[in-house]
Every structure is written in structure tokens, then in C-alpha cells.
VOGU-3710 file (C-alpha; in Angstrom, 3 decimals, decimal comma):
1> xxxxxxxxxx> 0,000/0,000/0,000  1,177/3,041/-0,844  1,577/6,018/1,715  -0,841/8,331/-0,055  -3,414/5,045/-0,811  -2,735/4,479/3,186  -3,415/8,104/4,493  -6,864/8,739/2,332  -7,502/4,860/4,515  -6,456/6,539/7,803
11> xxxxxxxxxx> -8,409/9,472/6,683  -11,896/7,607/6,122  -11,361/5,551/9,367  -11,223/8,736/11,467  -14,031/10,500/9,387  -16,244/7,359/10,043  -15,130/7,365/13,742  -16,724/10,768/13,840  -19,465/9,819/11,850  -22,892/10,225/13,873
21> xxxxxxxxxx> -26,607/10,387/12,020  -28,434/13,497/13,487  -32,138/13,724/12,932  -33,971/17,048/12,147  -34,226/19,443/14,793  -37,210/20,892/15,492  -37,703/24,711/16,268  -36,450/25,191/20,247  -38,210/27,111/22,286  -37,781/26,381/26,027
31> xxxxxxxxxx> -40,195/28,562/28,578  -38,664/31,568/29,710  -38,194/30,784/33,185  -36,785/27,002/32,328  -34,107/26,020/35,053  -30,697/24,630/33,284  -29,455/21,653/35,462  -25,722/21,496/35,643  -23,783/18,167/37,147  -20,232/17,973/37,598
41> xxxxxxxxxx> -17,676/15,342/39,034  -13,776/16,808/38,791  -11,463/16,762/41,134  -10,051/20,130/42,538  -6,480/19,563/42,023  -4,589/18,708/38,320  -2,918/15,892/36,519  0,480/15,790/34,664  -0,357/13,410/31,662  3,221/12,859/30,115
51> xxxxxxxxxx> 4,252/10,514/27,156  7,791/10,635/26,268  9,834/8,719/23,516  9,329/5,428/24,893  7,098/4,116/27,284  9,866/3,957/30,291  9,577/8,165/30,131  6,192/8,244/30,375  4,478/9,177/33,947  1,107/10,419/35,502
61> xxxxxxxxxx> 1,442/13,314/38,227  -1,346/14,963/40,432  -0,475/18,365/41,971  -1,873/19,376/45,023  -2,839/22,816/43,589  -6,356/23,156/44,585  -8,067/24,497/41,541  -11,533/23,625/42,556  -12,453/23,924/39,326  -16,059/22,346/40,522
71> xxxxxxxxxx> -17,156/25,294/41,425  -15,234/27,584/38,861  -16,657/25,618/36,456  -19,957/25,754/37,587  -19,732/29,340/38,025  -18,646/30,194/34,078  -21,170/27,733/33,103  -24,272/29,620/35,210  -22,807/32,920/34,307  -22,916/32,251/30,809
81> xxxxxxxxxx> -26,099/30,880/30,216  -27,702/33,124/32,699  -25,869/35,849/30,788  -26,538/34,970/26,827  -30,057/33,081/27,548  -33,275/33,972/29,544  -32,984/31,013/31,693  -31,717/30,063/35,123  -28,435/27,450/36,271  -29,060/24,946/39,433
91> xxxxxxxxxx> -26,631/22,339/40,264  -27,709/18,878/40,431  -26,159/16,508/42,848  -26,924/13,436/45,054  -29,063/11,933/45,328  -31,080/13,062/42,602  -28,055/12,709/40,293  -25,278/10,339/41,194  -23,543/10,200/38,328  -23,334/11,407/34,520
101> xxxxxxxxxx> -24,811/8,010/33,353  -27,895/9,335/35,459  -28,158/12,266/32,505  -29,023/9,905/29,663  -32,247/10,960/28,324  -32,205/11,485/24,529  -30,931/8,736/21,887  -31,479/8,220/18,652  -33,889/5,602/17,500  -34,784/5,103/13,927
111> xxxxxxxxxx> -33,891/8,107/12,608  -35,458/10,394/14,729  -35,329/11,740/18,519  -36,258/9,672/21,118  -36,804/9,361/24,533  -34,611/6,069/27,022  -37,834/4,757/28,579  -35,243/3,891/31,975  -34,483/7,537/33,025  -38,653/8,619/32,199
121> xxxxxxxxxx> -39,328/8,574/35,980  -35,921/10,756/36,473  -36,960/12,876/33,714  -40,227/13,648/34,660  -39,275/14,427/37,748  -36,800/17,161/36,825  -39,256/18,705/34,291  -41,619/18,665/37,280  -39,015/21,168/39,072  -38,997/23,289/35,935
131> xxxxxxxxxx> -35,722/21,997/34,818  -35,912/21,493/30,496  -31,850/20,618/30,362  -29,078/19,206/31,768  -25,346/19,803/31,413  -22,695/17,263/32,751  -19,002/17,053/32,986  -17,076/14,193/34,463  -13,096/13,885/34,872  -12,465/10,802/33,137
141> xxxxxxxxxx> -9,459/9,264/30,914  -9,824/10,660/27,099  -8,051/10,288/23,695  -5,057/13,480/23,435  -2,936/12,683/20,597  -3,437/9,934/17,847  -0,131/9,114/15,790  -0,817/7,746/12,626  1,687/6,029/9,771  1,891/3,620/7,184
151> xxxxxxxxxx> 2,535/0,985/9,954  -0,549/2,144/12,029  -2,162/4,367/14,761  -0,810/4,691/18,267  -3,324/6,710/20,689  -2,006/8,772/23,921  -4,643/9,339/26,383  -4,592/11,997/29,046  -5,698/10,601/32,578  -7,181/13,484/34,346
161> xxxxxxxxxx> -7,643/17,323/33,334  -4,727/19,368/33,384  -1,682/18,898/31,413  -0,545/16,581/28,691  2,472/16,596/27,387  4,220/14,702/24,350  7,799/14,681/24,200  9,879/12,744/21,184  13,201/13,044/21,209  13,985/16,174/23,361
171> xxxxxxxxxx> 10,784/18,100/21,573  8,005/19,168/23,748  4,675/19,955/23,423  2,229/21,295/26,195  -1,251/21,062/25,817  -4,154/22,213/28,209  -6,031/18,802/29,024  -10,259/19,290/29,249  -10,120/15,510/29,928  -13,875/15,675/30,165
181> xxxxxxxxxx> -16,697/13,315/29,798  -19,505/16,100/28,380  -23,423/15,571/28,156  -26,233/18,305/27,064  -29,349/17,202/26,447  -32,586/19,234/26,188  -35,406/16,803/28,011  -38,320/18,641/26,397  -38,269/18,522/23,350  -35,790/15,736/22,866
191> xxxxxxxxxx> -32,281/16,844/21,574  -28,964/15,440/22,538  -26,908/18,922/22,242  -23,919/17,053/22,119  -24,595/15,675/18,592  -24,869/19,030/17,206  -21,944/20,046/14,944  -20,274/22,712/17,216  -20,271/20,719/20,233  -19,284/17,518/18,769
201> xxxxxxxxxx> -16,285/19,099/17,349  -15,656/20,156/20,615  -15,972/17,354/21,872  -13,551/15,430/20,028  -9,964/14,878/20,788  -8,412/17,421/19,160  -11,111/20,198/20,716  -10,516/18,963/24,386  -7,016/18,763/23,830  -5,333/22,951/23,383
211> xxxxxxxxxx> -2,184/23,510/22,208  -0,078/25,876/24,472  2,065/27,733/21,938  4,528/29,717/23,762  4,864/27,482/26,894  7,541/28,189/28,616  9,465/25,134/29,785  9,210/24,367/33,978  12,393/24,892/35,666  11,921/21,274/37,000
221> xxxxxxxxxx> 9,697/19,133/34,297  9,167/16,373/36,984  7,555/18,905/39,686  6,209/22,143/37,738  5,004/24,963/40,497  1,410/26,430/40,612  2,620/29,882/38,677  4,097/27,468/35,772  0,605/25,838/35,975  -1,739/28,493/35,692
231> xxxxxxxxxx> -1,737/28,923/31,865  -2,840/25,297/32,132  -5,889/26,274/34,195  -6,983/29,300/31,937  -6,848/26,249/28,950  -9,279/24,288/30,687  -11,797/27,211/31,999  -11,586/28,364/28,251  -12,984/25,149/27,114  -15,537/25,254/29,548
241> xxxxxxxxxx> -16,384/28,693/28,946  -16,511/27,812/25,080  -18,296/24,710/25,789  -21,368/26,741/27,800  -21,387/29,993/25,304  -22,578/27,066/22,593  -24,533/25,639/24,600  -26,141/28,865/25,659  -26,947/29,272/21,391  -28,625/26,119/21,597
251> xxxxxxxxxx> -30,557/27,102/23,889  -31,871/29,991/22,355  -32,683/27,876/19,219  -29,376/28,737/17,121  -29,427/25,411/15,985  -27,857/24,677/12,624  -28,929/22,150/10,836  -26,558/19,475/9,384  -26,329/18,983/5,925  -27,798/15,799/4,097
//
């Protein structure tokens, strides 16, 4: 195979990974005093995600820098919607909502929206407190970098938000890690916001994943300090802040839809 004949392969592979079927959209038009309900499981300090040349440089770090980004991420998230939208942010937590998993109200079922039948009772219940959407973010491993050759693929994976690094060689790079789980469903009417084009770009490796041009290398790459960090932590609360501005167009019924 040649290397041209072999990238157009690797090329289709990833655009079929990405591939998702999203049915119509109907227009959007939650009531005016609809509550948003936002869920989120991170931790409040970092991770150091680093692959080197060969597996015996890599390592996984967590500082003790307490970012609580919990609450700062709650925080952008309510001020943007409550800023760009006419609606209002609560927080969900236990024991209404355990976990993310709990938020899984819209699929996809022959070709058109539809509701899962084993969340209804949740469901009902929050559209019974006034609440027409949900937003969730979980801290979870994700896909950072995927290599790709003649010979193959090789995926790096970040462990925790923070920073991931890739170093080959005695080259760096820094990138600001959203390693996020992300759902965004409206529960009435049924969309899964996370299917929608801008969000499921974001959602993808390469959007939770920032390059930090410009990084300046730590003094000590095994222990970086909290100042070295903090253009790390203005990555990630960009992504979120991105991540809730779209959502907050969705909401408003800026929906776009795909092309056929």
C-alpha cells in the first residue's frame, strides 16, 4: 500500500469514527423561566499526563494545587447561560443525580429523537421542578494525541484534566487537558446537544485537547510549580467557557442544521 493510498484509509477511518446520524431538529423554544441543570464530578487539584519517547519516560502526576475547578466551572457555566439566555443554572447533585450516566435521556432511535424509557421517571421528575436541560461534565481518561503512519495508529490518552504533554526526542509539546466526559441534552423537546456540529467538534480529541504555543518550559519538568501551571488552568476554563457559550446558542434555538 502506498503512503498516499494508506493516508486517504487513515483518513476515512477517522471520518467514520466521527461519523454520527443526526435527525432534524425541530424549532427550540424552552419557557422563559426554564431552570438549566448542571452536574459535575472533577477533582479540585490537576494531573500531569506525560508521554515521552518510549514508554519507560512516560508518567502520571497529580499536583496538590487546589483548583476547585467544581465550582469555577460551575460558576462560568451559570454565568454564561444566565448571561446569553433567559434562563436560570441549578446544580444537580446526590441523590437526585449520582452520576453522569444518570443524565441519559435522549438517543437516537430510527432516525429520529427519542426518549430512554429507563431515566422517564428521572426525567419527569426534573421537568416537574422546571428543569428542560441538563449539562454534565465528568473527569475521566480521554483520547489526546493519535499518531498515525503507514505501519498504524498509536493513541495517547490523558488521565485526568490538566496537562498533557508529548515529548519525542527532546521536543516538547504542552497542551491544556479538558479531559472531560460532556453531556447536554434538552429533556423537552428531545435533543442530545452534544450531537450538534459545534459541540461535537468540541468534543472530540483534538477540541478537548489545546495547544499551548509559547509554553515556557518548567524549571523542573518532573515537579512544575502552581505559577508554571496556571496557563494550564486558563486552557481548561476556556474550554468550559466555550463549551457553555454554545450551549447557551442552543438554547436559544441557534441550531444549525446538518447537511444531508
Amino acid at each position: 500500500m502506498s503512503k498516499v493510498t494508506f493516508l486517504l484509509v487513515i483518513l476515512v477511518f477517522m471520518s467514520g469514527c466521527a461519523a454520527r446520524f443526526v435527525p432534524p431538529v425541530e424549532q427550540v423554544s424552552l419557557p422563559d423561566k426554564a431552570k438549566i441543570g448542571v452536574f459535575i464530578d472533577v477533582s479540585n487539584s490537576p494531573t500531569h499526563t506525560h508521554i515521552g519517547t518510549t514508554v519507560f519516560n512516560n508518567h502520571v502526576k497529580s499536583y496538590p494545587y487546589e483548583w476547585q475547578l467544581k465550582e469555577e466551572a460551575f460558576a462560568t457555566i451559570k454565568r454564561q447561560i444566565e448571561e446569553n439566555t433567559p434562563f436560570t443554572v441549578v446544580a444537580l447533585s446526590a441523590p437526585l443525580i449520582n452520576d453522569i450516566t444518570d443524565l441519559n435521556f435522549v438517543a437516537v432511535k430510527d432516525k429520529q429523537w427519542a426518549f430512554i424509557d429507563r431515566t422517564s421517571a428521572l426525567r419527569n421528575s426534573l421537568l416537574a421542578q422546571g428543569i428542560h436541560a441538563v449539562i454534565g461534565i465528568k473527569e475521566v481518561q480521554t483520547l489526546a494525541e493519535l499518531n498515525c503512519s503507514q505501519y498504524g495508529c498509536v493513541e495517547f490518552y490523558s488521565e485526568g484534566y490538566g496537562l498533557f504533554t508529548r515529548s519525542f526526542f527532546g521536543l516538547d509539546r504542552y497542551y491544556a487537558s479538558s479531559s472531560f466526559e460532556i453531556t447536554a441534552e434538552i429533556i423537552d423537546p428531545a435533543v442530545d446537544m452534544v450531537l450538534l456540529e459545534e459541540l461535537w467538534e468540541m468534543n472530540l480529541y483534538t477540541g478537548k485537547h489545546n495547544l499551548l504555543d509559547g509554553f515556557k518550559d518548567p524549571v523542573d519538568f518532573n515537579n512544575f510549580t502552581e505559577q508554571e501551571m496556571l496557563p494550564v488552568k486558563d486552557g481548561v476554563l476556556a474550554y468550559i467557557e466555550k463549551m457553555a457559550n454554545q450551549i447557551s446558542q442552543y438554547l436559544n434555538g441557534n441550531i444549525q442544521q446538518p447537511k444531508r
